[in-house]
C-alpha positions as CSV (number, residue, x, y, z in Angstrom):
1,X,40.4,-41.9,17.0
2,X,39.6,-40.5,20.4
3,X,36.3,-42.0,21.4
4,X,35.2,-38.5,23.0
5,X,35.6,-36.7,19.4
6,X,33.1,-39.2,18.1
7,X,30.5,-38.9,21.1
8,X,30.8,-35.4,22.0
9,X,28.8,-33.8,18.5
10,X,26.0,-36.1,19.4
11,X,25.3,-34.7,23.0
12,X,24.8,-31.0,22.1
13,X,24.2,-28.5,19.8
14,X,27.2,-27.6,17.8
15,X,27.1,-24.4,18.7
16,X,27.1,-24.8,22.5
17,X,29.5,-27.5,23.6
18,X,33.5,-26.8,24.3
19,X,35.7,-28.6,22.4
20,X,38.0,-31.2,23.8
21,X,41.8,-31.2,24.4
22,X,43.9,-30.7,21.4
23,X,41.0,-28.4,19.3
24,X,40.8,-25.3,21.6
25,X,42.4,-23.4,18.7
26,X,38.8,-23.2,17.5
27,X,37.2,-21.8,20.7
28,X,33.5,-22.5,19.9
29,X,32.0,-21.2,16.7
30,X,28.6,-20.5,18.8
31,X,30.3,-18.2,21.7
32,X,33.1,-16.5,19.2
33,X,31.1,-15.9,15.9
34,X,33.0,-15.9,12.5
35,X,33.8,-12.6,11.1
36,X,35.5,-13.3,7.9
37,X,36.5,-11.9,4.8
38,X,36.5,-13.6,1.3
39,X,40.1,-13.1,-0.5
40,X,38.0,-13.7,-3.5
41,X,39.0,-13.0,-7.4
42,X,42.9,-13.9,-6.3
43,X,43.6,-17.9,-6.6
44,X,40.9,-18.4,-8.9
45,X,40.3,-15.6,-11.6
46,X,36.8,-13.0,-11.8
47,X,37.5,-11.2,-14.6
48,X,34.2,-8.7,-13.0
49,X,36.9,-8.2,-9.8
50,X,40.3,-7.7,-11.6
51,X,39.7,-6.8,-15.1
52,X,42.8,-5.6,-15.1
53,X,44.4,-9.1,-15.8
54,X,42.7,-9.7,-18.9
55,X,43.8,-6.5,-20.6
56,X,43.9,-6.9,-24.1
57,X,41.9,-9.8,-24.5
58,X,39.2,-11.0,-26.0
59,X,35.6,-10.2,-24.3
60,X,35.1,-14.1,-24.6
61,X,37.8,-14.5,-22.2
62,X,36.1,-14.4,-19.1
63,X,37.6,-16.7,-17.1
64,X,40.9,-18.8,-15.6
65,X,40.6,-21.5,-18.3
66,X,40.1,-19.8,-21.0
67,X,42.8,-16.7,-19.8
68,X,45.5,-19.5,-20.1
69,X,43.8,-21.4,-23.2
70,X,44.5,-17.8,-24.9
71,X,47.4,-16.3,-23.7
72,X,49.7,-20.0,-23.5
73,X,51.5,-20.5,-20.7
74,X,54.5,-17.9,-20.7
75,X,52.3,-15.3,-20.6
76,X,49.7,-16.4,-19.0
77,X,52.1,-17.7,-16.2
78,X,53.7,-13.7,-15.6
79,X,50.4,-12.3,-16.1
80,X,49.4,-14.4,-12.9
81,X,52.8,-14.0,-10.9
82,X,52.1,-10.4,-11.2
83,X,48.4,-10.2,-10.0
84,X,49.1,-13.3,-7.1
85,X,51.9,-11.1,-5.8
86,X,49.7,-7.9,-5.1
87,X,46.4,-8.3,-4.9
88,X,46.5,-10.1,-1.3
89,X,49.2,-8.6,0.8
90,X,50.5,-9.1,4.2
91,X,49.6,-5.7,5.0
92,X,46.0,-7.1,4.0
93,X,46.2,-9.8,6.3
94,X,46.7,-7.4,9.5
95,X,44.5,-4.6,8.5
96,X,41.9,-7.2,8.5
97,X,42.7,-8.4,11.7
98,X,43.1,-4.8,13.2
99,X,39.0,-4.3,12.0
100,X,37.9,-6.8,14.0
101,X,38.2,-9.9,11.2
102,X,38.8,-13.4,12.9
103,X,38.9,-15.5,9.6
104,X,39.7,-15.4,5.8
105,X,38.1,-18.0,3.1
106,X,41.0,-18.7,0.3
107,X,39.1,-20.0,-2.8
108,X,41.3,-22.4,-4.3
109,X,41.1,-24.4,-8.0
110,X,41.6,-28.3,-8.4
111,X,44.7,-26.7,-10.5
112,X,46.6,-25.7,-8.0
113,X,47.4,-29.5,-7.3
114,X,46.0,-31.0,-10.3
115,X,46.7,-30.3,-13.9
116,X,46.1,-33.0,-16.3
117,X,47.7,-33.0,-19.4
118,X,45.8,-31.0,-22.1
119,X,44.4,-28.4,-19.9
120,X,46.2,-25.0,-20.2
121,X,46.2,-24.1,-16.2
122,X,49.4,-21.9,-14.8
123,X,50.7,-23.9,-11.8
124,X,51.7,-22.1,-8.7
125,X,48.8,-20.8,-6.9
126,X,49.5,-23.0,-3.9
127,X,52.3,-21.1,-3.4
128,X,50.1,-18.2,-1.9
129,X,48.1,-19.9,0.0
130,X,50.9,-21.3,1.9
131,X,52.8,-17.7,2.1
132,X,48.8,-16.4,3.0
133,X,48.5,-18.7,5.8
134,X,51.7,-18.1,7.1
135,X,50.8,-14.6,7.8
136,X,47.4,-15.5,9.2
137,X,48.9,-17.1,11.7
138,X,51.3,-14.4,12.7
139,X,48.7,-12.6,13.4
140,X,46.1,-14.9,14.8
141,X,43.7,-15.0,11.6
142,X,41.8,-18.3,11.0
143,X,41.4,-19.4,7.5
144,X,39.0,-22.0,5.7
145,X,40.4,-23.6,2.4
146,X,37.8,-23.5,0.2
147,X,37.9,-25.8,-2.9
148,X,36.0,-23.0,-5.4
149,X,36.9,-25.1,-8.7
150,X,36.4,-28.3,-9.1
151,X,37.0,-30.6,-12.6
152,X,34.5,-30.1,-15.1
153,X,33.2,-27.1,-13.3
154,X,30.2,-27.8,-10.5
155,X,28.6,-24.9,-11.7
156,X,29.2,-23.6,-15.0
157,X,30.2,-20.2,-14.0
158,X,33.1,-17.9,-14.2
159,X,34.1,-18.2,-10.8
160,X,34.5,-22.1,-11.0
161,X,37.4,-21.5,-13.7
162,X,35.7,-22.9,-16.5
163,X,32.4,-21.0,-17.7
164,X,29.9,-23.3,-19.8
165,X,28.3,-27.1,-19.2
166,X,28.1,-28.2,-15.8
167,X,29.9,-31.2,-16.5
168,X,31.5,-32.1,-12.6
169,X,29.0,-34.6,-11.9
170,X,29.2,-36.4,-14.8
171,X,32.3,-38.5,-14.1
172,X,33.6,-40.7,-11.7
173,X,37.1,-38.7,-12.6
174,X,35.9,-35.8,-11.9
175,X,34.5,-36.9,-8.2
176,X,37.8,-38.8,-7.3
177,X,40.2,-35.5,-9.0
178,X,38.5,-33.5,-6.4
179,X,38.7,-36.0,-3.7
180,X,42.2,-36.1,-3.8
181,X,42.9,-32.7,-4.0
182,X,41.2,-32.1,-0.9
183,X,43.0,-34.9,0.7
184,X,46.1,-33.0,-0.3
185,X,45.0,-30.1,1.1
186,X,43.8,-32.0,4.4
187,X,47.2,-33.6,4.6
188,X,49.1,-30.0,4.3
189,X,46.9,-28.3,6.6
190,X,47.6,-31.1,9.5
191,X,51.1,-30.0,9.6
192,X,52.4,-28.8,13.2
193,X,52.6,-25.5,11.5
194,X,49.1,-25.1,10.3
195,X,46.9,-27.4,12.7
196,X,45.9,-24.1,14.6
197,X,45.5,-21.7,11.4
198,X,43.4,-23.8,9.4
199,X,40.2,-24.3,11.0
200,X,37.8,-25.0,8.1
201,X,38.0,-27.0,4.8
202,X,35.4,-26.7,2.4
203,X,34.6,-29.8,0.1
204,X,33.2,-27.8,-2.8
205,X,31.8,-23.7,-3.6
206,X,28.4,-23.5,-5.2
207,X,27.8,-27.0,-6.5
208,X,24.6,-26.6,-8.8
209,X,21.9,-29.0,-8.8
210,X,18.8,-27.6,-10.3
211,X,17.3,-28.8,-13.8
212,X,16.6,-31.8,-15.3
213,X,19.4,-33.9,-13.5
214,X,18.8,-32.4,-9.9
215,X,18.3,-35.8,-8.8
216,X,21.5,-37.3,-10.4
217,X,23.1,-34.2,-9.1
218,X,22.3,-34.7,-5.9
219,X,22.5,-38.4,-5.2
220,X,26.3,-37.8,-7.1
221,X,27.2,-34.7,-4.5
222,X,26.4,-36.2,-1.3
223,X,28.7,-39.0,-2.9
224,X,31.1,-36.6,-3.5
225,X,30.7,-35.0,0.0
226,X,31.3,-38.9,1.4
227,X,34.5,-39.6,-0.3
228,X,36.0,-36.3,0.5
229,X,34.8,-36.3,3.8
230,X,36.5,-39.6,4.1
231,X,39.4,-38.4,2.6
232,X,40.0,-35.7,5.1
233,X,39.0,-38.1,7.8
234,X,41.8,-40.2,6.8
235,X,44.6,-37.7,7.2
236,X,43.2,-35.1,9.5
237,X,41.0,-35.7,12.9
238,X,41.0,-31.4,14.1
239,X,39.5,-29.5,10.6
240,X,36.5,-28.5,10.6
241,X,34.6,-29.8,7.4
242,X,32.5,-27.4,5.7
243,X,29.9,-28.8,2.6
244,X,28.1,-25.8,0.7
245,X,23.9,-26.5,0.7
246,X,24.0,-26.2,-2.8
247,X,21.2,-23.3,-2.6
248,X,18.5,-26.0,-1.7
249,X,16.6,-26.3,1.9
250,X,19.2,-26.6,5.2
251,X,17.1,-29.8,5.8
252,X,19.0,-31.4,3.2
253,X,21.8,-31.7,4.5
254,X,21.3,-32.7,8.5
255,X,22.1,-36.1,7.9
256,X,25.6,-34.9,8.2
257,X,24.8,-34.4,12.0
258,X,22.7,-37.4,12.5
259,X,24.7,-39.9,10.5
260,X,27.4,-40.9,13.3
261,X,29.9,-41.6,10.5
262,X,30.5,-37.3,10.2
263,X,31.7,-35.0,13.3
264,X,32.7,-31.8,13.2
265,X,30.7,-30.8,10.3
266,X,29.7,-27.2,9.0
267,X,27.2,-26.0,6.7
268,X,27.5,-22.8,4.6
269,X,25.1,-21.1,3.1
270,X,25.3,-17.7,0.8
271,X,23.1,-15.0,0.9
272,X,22.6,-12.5,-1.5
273,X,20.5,-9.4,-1.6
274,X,21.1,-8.2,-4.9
275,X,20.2,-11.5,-7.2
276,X,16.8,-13.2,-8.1
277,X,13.1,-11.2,-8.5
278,X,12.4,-11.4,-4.8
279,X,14.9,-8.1,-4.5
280,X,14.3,-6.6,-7.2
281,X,11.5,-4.4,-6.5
282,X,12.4,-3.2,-3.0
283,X,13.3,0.0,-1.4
284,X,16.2,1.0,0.5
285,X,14.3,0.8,3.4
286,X,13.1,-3.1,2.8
287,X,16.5,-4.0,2.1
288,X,17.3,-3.3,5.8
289,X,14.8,-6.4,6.9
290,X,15.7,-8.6,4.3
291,X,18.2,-10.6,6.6
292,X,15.0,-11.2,9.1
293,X,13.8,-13.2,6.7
294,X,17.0,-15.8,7.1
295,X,17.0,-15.6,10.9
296,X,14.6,-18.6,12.2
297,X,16.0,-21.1,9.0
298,X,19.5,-20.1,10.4
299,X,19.0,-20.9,14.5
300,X,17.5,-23.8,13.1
301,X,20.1,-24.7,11.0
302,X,22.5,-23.9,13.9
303,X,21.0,-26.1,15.9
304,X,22.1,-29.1,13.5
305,X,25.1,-28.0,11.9
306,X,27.7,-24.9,12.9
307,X,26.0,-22.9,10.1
308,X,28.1,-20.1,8.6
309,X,27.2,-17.5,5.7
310,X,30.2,-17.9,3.5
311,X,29.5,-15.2,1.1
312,X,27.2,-11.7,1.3
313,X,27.7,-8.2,0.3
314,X,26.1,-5.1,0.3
315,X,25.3,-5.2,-3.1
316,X,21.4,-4.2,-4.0
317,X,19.5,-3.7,-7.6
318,X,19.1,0.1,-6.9
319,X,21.9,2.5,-5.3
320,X,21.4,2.6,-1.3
321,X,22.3,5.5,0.5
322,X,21.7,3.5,4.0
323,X,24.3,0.8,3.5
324,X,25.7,0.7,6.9
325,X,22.2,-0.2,8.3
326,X,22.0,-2.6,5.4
327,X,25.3,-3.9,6.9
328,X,24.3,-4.3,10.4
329,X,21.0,-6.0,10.0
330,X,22.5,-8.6,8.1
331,X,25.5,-9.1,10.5
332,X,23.3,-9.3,13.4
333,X,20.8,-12.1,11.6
334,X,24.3,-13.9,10.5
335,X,25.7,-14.0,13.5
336,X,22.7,-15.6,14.9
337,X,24.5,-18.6,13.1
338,X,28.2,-19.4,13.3
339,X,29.0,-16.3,11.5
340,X,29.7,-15.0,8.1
341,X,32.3,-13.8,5.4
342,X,32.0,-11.0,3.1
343,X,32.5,-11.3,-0.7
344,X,35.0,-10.2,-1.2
345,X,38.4,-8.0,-0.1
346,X,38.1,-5.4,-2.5
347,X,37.3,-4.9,-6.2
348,X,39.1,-2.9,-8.7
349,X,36.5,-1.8,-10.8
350,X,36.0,0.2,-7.5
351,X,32.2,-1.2,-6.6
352,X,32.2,-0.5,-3.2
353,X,29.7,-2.9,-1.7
354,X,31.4,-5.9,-2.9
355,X,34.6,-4.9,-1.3
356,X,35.5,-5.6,2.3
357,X,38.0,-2.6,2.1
358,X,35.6,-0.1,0.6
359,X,32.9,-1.0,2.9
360,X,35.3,-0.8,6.2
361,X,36.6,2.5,5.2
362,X,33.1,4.4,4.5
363,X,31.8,3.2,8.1
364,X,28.9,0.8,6.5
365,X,30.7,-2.4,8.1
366,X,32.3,-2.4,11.2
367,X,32.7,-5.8,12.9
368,X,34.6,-5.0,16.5
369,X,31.3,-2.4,16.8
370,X,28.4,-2.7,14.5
371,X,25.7,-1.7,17.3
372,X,24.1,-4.8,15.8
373,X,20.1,-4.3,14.5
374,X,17.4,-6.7,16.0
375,X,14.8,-8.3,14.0
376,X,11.0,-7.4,15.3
């Protein structure tokens, strides 16, 4: 390993040094803020984004797992070729880039490499991202891979492709499963081809550590974090390595600068304005200073760790007639970090504030020229 990518993260701020020889695909994070989109809903199933997909099944059936449990794999398998083929499009691809988006996150499953006998995934969703990164790359998009389901599901939710227990943690299979899917992905994205395209892997979406095993949870996710890191390490020197802060204090997680075993390490953090009490008695008018409340944690955060928000929308608990100032106040705070990607490209049930395309087209997000808000 050359010595200089090993010293240089110590010197300065992640945010404010040039990267050496060999990296200046990536520009600096700090000078050239992310302005990314979320092709969420696509690799891994949300049944609340394409309901479509699940058409004629059960209301229990709300998610990946259970969607190929039910349907068996024939089925389940077209159902899937059908929606993979058109609900990301090239034509997606450059419109994003021709509003002024610079990256896309592609939420990938552990399936797509990893399908252990027994469990009823459709294989082929690797497919896409391949074909999606090709076109980002025609046309000078950046993309982060972002493992969004991992065995055993780190969350329990919908959009980890199993909804129920939290069972990811509880298994050294589980840990090492993930591990080596991410290696795989590591491995792939270190091709001449992609070296340049794929700037960001992400070890893990929305791992969940709160209850009565937060403690276990945590000591068994910075583990986690370890042996992936170190499993992208050994395959790939260039990506950027992204760990989600699991929705606890940025603090948490600055070993990952100080320790001199990690370099080129980025935090993301997702910030919603629409989930939680702390929203849900506020006016229209509030909701355009929410951001500020994010800004000093996120410089700070910056400071340690290129700090990104990986997922926000415009999404609040009462209809807002001032979305676009909504918009701008929380690109400006964001981009007083590394940036940010919006959640998510569009939605078919046609909510508008969770969908890139929606919001770009009604004026409420405009990234080449957002007139950007300042906090007081």
């Amino acid at each position: 390993m050359n010595l200089i990518l090993r010293i240089i993260p110590f010197i300065a701020a992640y945010s404010l040094f040039e990267i050496p020889n060999g990296i200046s695909a990536y520009g600096t994070f700090g000078d050239r803020p992310i302005r990314g989109v979320n092709l969420g809903g696509w690799l891994v199933l949300e049944k609340w984004i394409r309901p479509s997909v699940f058409s004629g099944l059960p209301n229990s059936v709300d998610d990946e797992y259970k969607f190929c449990q039910t349907l068996g794999k024939t089925e389940a398998t077209k159902r899937l070729r059908a929606h993979w083929d058109s609900w990301v499009t090239e034509q997606d691809i450059l419109n994003y880039k021709n509003a002024g988006i610079n990256h896309v996150r592609i939420p990938v499953g552990y399936w797509a490499f990893d399908i252990k006998q027994g469990e009823p995934w459709v294989s082929g969703s690797w497919d896409y991202v391949v074909k999606a990164v090709g076109w980002c790359k025609k046309y000078g998009v950046k993309v982060m891979i972002d493992l969004h389901g991992a065995p055993g599901s780190q969350n329990g939710n919908d959009h980890s492709g199993q909804s129920g227990p939290i069972n990811f943690f509880n298994s050294d299979e589980n840990l090492q499963r993930a591990t080596n899917v991410i290696k795989q992905i590591a491995t792939w994205a270190n091709g001449t081809n992609w070296r340049d395209t794929v700037t960001i892997i992400e070890l893990l979406n929305e791992p969940i550590l709160w209850g009565n095993e937060y403690s276990t949870r945590l000591a068994r996710l910075k583990q986690y974090y370890r042996m992936s890191y170190d499993a992208v390490r050994a395959v790939n020197d260039i990506a950027v390595v992204a760990v989600h802060d699991a929705f606890i204090d940025p603090s948490n997680w600055y070993y990952l600068r100080d320790d001199s075993h990690y370099y080129w390490m980025m935090l993301d953090t997702h910030i919603y304005q629409v989930f939680g009490d702390e929203y849900k008695n506020l006016t229209c008018q509030q909701h355009e200073t929410v951001a500020c409340r994010y800004r000093d944690k996120l410089r700070e955060a910056n400071q340690k760790l290129w700090t990104v928000v990986g997922e926000w929308s415009l999404a609040t608990p009462i209809s807002c007639s001032n979305k676009a100032n909504i918009g701008r106040q929380q690109i400006g705070v964001y981009e007083m970090g590394s940036g940010w990607f919006f959640w998510a490209h569009k939605n078919e049930q046609g909510w508008q504030d969770w969908s890139f395309q929606d919001s770009y087209k009604n004026g409420w997000i405009r990234p080449n020229n957002m007139n950007v808000a300042v906090c007081l």
